[in-house]
Each structure stands twice: as C-alpha cells, then as structure tokens.
C-alpha positions in Angstrom: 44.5 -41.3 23.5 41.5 -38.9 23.1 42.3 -35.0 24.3 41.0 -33.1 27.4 40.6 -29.5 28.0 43.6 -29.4 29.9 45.7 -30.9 26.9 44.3 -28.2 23.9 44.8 -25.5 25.9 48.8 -27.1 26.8 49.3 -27.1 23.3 51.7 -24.7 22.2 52.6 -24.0 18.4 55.3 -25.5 16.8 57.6 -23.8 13.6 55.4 -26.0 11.3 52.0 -26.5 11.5 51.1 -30.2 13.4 47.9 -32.1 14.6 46.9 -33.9 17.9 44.4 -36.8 17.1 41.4 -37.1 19.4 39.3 -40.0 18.5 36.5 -41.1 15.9 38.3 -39.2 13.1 38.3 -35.6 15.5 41.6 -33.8 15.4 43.5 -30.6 16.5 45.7 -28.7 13.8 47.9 -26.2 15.2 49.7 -23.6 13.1 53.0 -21.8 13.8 51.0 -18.6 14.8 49.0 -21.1 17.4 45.7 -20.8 15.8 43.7 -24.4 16.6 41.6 -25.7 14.0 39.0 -28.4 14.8 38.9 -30.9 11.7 36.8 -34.5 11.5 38.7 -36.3 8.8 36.7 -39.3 6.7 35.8 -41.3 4.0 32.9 -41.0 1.6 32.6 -42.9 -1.5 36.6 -44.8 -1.4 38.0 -41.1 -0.6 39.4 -39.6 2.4 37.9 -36.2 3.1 38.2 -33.4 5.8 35.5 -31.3 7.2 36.2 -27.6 9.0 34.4 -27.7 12.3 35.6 -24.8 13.5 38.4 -22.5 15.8 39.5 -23.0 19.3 38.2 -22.1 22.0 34.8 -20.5 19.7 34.3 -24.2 19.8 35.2 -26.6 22.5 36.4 -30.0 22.7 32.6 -31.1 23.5 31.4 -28.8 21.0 33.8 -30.0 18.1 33.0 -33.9 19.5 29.1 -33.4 19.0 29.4 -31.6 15.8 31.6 -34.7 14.7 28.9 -36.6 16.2 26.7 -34.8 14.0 28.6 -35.9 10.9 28.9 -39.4 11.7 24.9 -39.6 11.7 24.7 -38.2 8.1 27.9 -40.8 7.1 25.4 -43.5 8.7 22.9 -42.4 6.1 25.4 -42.1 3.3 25.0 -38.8 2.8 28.0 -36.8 2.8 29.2 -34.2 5.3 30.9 -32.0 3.4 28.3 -31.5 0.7 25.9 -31.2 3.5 27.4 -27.9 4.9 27.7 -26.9 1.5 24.0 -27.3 0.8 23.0 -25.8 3.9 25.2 -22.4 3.8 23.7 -22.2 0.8 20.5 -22.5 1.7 20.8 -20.0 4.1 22.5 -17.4 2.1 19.7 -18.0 -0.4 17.1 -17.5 2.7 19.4 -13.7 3.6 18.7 -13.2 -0.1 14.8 -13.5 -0.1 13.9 -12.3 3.6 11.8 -9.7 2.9 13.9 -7.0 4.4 16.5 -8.3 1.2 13.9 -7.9 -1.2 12.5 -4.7 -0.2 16.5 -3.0 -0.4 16.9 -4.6 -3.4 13.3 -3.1 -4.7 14.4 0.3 -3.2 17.7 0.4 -4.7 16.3 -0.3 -7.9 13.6 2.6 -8.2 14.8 4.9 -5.7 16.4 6.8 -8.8 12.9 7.9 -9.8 12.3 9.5 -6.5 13.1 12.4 -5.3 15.6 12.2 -1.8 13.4 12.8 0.2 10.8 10.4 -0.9 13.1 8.0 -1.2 14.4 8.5 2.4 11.0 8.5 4.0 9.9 5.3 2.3 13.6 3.7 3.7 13.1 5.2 7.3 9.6 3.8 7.2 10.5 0.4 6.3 13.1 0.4 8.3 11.3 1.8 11.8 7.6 -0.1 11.1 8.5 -3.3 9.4 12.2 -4.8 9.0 12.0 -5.2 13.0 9.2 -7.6 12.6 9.4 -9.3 9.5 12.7 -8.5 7.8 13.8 -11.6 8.3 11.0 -13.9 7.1 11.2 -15.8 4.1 9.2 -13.3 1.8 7.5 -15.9 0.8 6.0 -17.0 4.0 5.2 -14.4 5.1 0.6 -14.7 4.9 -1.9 -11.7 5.2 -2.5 -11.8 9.2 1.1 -11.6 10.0 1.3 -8.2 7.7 -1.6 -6.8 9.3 0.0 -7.4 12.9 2.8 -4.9 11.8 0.4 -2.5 10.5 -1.8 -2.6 13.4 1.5 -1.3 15.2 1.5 1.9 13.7 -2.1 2.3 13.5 -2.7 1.8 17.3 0.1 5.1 17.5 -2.6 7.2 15.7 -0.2 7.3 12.4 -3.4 5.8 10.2 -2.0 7.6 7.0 1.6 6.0 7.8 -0.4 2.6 8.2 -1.7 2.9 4.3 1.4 4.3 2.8 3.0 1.3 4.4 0.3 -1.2 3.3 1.1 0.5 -0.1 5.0 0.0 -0.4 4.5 -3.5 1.2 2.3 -4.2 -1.5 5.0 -2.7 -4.3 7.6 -4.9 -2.8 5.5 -8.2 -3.0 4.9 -7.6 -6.7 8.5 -6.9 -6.6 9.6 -10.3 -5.6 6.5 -12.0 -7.4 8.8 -10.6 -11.0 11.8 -11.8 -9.0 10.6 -15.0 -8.9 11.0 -15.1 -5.0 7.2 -14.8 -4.4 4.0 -16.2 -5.8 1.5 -13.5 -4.6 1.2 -10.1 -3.2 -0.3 -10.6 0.2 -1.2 -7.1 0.8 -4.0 -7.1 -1.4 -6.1 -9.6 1.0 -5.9 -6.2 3.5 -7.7 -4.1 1.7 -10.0 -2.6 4.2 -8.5 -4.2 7.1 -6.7 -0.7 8.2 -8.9 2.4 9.3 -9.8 4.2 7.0 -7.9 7.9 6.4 -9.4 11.0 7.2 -9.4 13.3 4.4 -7.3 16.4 4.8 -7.5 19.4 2.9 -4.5 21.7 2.4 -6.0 25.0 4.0 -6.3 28.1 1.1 -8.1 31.1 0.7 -10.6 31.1 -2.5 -12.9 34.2 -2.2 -11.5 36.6 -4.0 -11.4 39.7 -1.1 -9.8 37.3 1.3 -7.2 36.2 -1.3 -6.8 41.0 -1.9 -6.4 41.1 2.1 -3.5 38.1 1.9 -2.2 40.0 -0.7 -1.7 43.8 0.5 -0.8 41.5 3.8 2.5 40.1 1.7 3.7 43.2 0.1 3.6 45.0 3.5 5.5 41.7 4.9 9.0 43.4 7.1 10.6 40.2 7.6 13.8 38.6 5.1 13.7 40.4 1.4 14.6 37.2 0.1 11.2 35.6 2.0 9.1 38.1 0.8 10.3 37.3 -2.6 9.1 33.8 -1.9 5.5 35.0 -0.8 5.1 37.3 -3.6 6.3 34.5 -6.2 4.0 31.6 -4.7 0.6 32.5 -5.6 1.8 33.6 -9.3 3.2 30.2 -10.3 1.3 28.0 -7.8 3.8 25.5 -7.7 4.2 22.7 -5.4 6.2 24.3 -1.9 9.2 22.4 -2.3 9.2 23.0 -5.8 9.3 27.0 -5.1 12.0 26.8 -2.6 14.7 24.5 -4.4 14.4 26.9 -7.6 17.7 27.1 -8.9 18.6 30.8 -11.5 19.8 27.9 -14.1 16.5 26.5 -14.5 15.3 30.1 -16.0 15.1 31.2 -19.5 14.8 35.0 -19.7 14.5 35.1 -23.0 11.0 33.1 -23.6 10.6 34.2 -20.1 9.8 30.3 -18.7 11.0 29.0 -15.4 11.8 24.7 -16.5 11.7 22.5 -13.3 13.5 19.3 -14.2 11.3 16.1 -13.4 13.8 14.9 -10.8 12.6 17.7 -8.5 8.7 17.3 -9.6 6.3 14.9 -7.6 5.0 13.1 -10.6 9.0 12.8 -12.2 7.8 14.6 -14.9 9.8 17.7 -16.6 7.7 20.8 -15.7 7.0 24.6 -17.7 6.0 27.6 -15.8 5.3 30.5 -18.1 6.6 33.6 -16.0 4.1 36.7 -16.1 5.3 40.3 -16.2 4.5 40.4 -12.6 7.0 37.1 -11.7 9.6 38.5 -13.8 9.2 41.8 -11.8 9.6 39.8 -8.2 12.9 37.7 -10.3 14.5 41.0 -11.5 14.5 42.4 -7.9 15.9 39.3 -6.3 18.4 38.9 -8.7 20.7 41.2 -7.4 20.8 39.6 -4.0 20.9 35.9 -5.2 21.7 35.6 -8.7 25.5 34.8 -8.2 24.4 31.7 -6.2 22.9 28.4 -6.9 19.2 29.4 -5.3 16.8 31.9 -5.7 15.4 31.3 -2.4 19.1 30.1 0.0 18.9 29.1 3.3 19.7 32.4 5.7 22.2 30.2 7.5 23.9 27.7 4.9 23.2 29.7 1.2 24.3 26.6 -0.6 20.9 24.9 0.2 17.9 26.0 -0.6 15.7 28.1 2.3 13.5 25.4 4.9 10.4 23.9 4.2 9.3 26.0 6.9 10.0 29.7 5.9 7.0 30.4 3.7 5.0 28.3 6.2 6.3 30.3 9.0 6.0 34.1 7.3 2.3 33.1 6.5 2.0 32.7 10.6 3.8 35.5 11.1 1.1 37.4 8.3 -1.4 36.3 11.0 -2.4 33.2 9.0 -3.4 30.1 10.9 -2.9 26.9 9.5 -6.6 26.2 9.4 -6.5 29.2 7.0 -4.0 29.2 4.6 -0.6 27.3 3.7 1.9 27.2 1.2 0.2 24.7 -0.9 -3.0 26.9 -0.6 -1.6 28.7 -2.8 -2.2 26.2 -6.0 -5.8 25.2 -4.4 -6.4 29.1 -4.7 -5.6 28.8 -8.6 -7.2 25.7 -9.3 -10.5 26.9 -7.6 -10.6 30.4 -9.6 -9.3 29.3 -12.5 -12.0 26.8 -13.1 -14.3 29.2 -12.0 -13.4 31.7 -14.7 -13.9 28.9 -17.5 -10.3 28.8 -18.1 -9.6 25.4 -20.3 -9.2 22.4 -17.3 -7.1 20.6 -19.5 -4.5 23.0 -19.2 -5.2 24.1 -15.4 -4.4 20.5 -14.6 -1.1 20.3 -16.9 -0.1 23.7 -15.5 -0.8 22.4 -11.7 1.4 19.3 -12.7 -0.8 16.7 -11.7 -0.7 13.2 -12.4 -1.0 11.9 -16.0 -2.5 8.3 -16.2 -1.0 7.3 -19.4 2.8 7.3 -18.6 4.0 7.2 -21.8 2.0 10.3 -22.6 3.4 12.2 -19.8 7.0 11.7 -20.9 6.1 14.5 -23.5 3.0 16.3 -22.4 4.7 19.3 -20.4 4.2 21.4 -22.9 1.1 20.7 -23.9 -1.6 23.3 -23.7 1.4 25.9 -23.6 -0.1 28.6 -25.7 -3.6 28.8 -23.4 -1.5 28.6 -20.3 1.5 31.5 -21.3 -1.8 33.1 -22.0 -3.7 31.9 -18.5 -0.7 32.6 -16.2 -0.7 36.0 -17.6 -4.1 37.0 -16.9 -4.1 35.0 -13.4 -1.7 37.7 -12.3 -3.3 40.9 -13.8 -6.2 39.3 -11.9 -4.7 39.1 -8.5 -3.5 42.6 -9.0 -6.9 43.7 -9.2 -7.7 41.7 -6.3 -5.1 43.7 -4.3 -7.5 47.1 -4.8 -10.6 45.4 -3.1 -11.9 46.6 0.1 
C-alpha cells in the first residue's frame, strides 16, 4: 500500500531502525532517534542497489516520488543512478573549483606573500566589492570579453576610472592564472584593451625650486606640533623614501655603525630589500628621537596605540597644518623634489633611480642590485643634505 503524508508523519521510531515501503522501489527508513531517510532501492546490472534521496520533511513524499521518478528514466536508459549522482556532484564541485571567484582566491593566496598587507587587502576588497558579485560564479572559462567589460563598466560609470584599470589588470593576472592551471585557454582581458577610459595622469604635488623647497624648510623646523612628527618632517626630505616606508621604520632596521637605515623588501613596493645611506644631518634628527622612541618597536608610533606605527595621515596632515595645500606639496613630494634636483645637478641617474627604489625590469637583477651604486650614493645623500641646508639660508 503506497504512503500518504498523513502516514510519514504518524510514523514514530522504533528501538531499531525499520522501513515502510511506498511503491516502485520508494521507501521510508526510520532510525531509533526518528530521523526519516528517503531511499529508492534497485537493480542495475544483476545487483540490487540503494540510492539516498534525501531527509524528511526537506523532502516530501511527492518530492522523494519525482526524484525516484527521475531515476527510473535513467534505469530506462541503462544508465545507472547511483553513478549518475556521483558524476554530477562531481561535476559540480569541479564547477565551485573553477568559478572564477575559486580561481582568483586560489591566485591570491598563492602570491599574496609577495605583497605587502595592505596591497594584498586592497586587491581582495576589490575583487570582492567589483567583481565576485557578478561573475564569481561563472565557469572561468566561460566567461567572454563583453561580459568582463559589463563589470568594469560598473565602476567606471562611479567615476573610479583608475579602480576600473587596476581591476582590468588583476582580472587579466587571474586569467593567466588559470590558463597555467589548466582551467582556462585564454586571458580574455587582453581583448579590452582600450575599451575603459583612459586615466588621467596625476602627479604627486612637490616643491622643486630651490627657494620654495628653503621656505618649506625653515617652515618644518619652526613646526610646534608632536616632537615625534616633526622628527618625521625633518627625516622625509633627507631620505626621500616612499611615505609608508618612513612611517613603519622600525630602530632594528638601523646600523649605527656604517650609519645605513636597511628597509627589508617585504615593506618596499617593488619587494626588493632597500639601503638608505644616513647623512650627518639624519643621524642628527635619529640621535634626538632616540631618546623618546628607541625602547619601542617604531621610530615614528602611533600617538594613540605606540605599538603601530604613526597614520598615513600625520605627515600629510602637519604639511596642512605648515600651510601646504595638497596641490602644493605631499609626502611623496618629498622624493619628486630629490629626483628633480638631483638630475639637475648631474648626479649619476643610475644611482638616483636605485636610491629612489624604483622598479628594476630584469627581476633577477633586482634580487641583488640594492647596493649597487652604493659608493656615489653614501656619497650623493651626503651632499643632498648639505645642499638642503644651504637652501634653508635663502631669502
């Protein structure tokens, strides 16, 4: 006699587990603890077989009866029911594993370790806001060149154009990702290339003529706001390093005895280890500091929370506070200053650049080029700040 709803839910559970037979191989297994398992029980090639159709009530009598149904159809066609669910979980869990949003964790994961954090958090946050809600579940490789630029177009039409190419760009590093993976055949982002508007070039604002740069000068050394700020100010245009280079400086990364401050590449933008000769004058601003922050991690703490380094902000903000518009000067001003007067002054531009850290196309030259040039730029930095000494006296 086939079940009704009133009869599964009558069922009550028993000190060993039992079944109640509905009809066409369908069944009820109830255990002591009165769970009720769906099961459609039968035979493919001379054996008898069972297939899990799920837990009452997630799945009705009529649902259970239609996905016995189901099976019956693929018995019809000799094709076996069990294998088939096997094949298609499988199938799907193979799909989870190359959607695109997989592929670009996976990619993340795997060269996130090269990064800095917060690189490696802004690329995540990206992905995550601008392009897993629309295509992170896709087959990677299905997803075609229109469909890409639809998700770009997003943050374009939001005024964030440079957002829209640094996306384009780590889109295009997780396509030749999955193309090495095996899990792609092409990187699709390549067929956009100059579909996106184009990005307006901005120029970090500095001061190069050289009675501006004695004004900003005399304007720092009279600055009345936090010592350890000031110290900041007075150390920035001396060893022109990237902002968040300056303010994470930790005391261990300085030898005082070949007087060199050594940034490890995990903090450095190009992941390269980094050499700053110190001048007489940086040693100076270090010696005076020392006392206040020496017994800590940072040279430059955070005011609130001493065991991180001072905000992004604070050399940003005393430069305001100097009277500085950002359309006049900001922190990374500071190394545009150097770069422009130091090329000016004939200074080798082989070593400007490897002092200024920049990027160094042959990677496996970079891996030991940070002191290269050492000699001319001990020598450089040294003159740079007897030269912005002198500055400080013009009127």
């Amino acid at each position: 006699m086939a079940l009704s709803d009133t009869k599964v839910r009558s069922l009550k559970p028993r000190e060993k587990a039992y079944k109640v037979a509905d009809e066409k191989g369908l069944y009820l297994q109830i255990t002591p603890t009165n769970a009720k398992y769906w099961r459609f029980k039968f035979r493919f090639a001379g054996k008898e077989k069972k297939l899990a159709l799920g837990v009452y009530p997630d799945v009705s009598l009529a649902d259970a009866r239609n996905k016995r149904d189901e099976a019956r159809k693929l018995l019809a066609n000799d094709v076996d029911p069990s294998f088939h669910k096997k094949e298609k979980k499988r199938s799907l869990k193979l799909l989870a594993e190359n959607s695109f949003e997989s592929v670009a964790l996976e990619w993340h994961i795997k060269f996130s370790n090269k990064w800095t954090p917060d690189h490696a958090d802004r690329i995540l946050q990206r992905l995550k806001k601008d392009v897993f809600p629309w295509i992170g579940n896709r087959p990677i490789s299905g997803i075609n060149a229109p469909e890409l630029l639809s998700v770009l177009r997003r943050i374009e039409d939001r005024g964030a154009i440079e957002t829209a190419h640094r996306t384009l760009q780590n889109c295009g590093q997780i396509f030749r990702y999955a193309i090495a993976t095996g899990r792609a055949e092409r990187d699709i982002s390549s067929d956009l290339r100059g579909a996106l508007q184009p990005v307006k070039q901005r120029h970090h604002a500095s001061i190069t003529d050289p009675k501006a740069i004695g004004s900003l000068l005399r304007a720092i050394n009279d600055y009345q706001g936090h010592f350890v700020t000031k110290c900041a100010l007075r150390l920035a245009p001396l060893v022109f390093v990237r902002p968040g280079e300056l303010r994470q400086a930790e005391w261990a990364e300085f030898n005082f005895e070949t007087n060199e401050w050594h940034i490890p590449a995990q903090k450095m933008k190009m992941r390269e280890k980094h050499i700053v000769p110190l001048s007489r004058q940086a040693l100076t601003i270090l010696n005076e500091l020392k006392p206040l922050t020496g017994n800590g991690k940072y040279l430059f703490p955070g005011i609130r929370t001493p065991n991180r380094p001072m905000s992004n902000n604070t050399v940003l903000g005393a430069l305001r506070r100097l009277g500085y518009t950002s359309d006049e000067m900001t922190g990374h001003g500071f190394r545009s200053m150097a770069c422009t007067l130091l090329n000016e002054q004939g200074w080798n531009r082989d070593a400007i650049e490897r002092q200024l850290a920049h990027a160094e196309r042959n990677s496996i030259r970079a891996a030991y080029n940070y002191a290269e040039h050492l000699p001319e730029r001990r020598k450089m930095m040294q003159k740079w700040a007897d030269y912005l000494d002198e500055l400080t006296t013009l009127r």
